[in-house]
C-alpha positions, 0 to 999 in steps of 0.5 A: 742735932740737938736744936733741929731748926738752927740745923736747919737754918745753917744748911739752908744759910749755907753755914755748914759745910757738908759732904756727899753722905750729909745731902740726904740729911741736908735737904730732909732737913730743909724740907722740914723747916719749909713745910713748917714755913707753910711751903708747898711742895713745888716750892720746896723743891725749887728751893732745894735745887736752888740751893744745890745749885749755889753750893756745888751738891749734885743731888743724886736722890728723889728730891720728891720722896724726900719731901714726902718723908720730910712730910711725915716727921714730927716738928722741929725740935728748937729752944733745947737747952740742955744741962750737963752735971758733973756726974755726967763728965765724971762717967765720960771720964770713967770711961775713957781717956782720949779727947775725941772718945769724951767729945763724942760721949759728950755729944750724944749724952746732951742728945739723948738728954733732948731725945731719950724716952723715959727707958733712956732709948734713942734713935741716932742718926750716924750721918746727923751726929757725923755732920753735927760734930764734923767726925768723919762718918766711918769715923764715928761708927768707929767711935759709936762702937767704943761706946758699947765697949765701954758700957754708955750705952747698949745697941738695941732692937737690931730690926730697928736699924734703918741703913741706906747709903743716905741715912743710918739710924740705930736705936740705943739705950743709954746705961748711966743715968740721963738727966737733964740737969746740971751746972753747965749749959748748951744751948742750940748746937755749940757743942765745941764750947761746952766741950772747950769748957768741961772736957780735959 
């Protein structure tokens, strides 16, 4: 999530393992890297079903619509590099005591550090951030929900929510100071090794 190209590239490679609620995201991906390739639309589409073919995914979506979505997005983000600073592990560890709860603090505060406006406000995807940290989808709402309870960060803008059986994208606002600096550094989508490094 945090380097959208290298997401791509791993689904296209065939590098991550993804599951039925992950396809969407998958393919909308792909799509997106194509069409920066210069690709035209029937090609894209033969290489996703191509790819679907060689790793077992029954598509059950409009590979079509997804392209035109996929058209309308803003460019890959790639080349992050994201900083965590002790203060940031020092209010994931404010707030909570189990591994898993830090792990998934630490992801979405390096994610909003690449993608929060000015007013801390992001937009996350349930499904990316589930295929991104290889949490369970159901799981991970579970574990969104703690954040709010623990006062990280503020569901915002409820008419935003966008919920399909595809997708899932809710707009948060972050209530910690998000800050890209720091003494420890993730770059492309490695969060486990920054996690092994800074987490107890």
């Amino acid at each position: 999530m945090i380097d959208e190209r290298a997401e791509a590239l791993s689904y296209i490679n065939g590098e991550t393992r993804i599951n039925k609620i992950h396809e969407y995201r998958a393919v909308y991906q792909m799509a997106r890297y194509w069409i920066e390739c210069g690709e035209d639309d029937y090609t894209i589409r033969k290489k996703i079903q191509a790819w679907a073919k060689e790793y077992d995914h029954y598509l059950t979506f409009s590979i079509q619509k997804c392209i035109a979505s996929a058209r309308h997005a803003k460019r890959l983000r790639y080349d992050s590099i994201v900083y965590i600073s002790q203060a940031d592990i020092d209010e994931i560890n404010k707030r909570f005591d189990q591994k898993n709860s830090k792990y998934v603090a630490l992801a979405i505060i390096a994610y909003a550090k690449v993608a929060a406006d000015k007013r801390r406000i992001v937009d996350i995807s349930m499904v990316g951030l589930s295929a991104w940290l290889g949490i369970d989808y159901t799981t991970m709402t579970r574990r969104i929900k703690e954040m709010e309870s623990y006062s990280l960060i503020r569901r915002i803008d409820t008419n935003y929510e966008r919920r399909s059986q595809r997708n899932s994208v809710s707009r948060f606002q972050f209530l910690i100071p998000i800050e890209n600096v720091g003494e420890y550094q993730l770059r492309g989508n490695n969060i486990d090794a920054l996690a092994n490094q800074i987490l107890s």
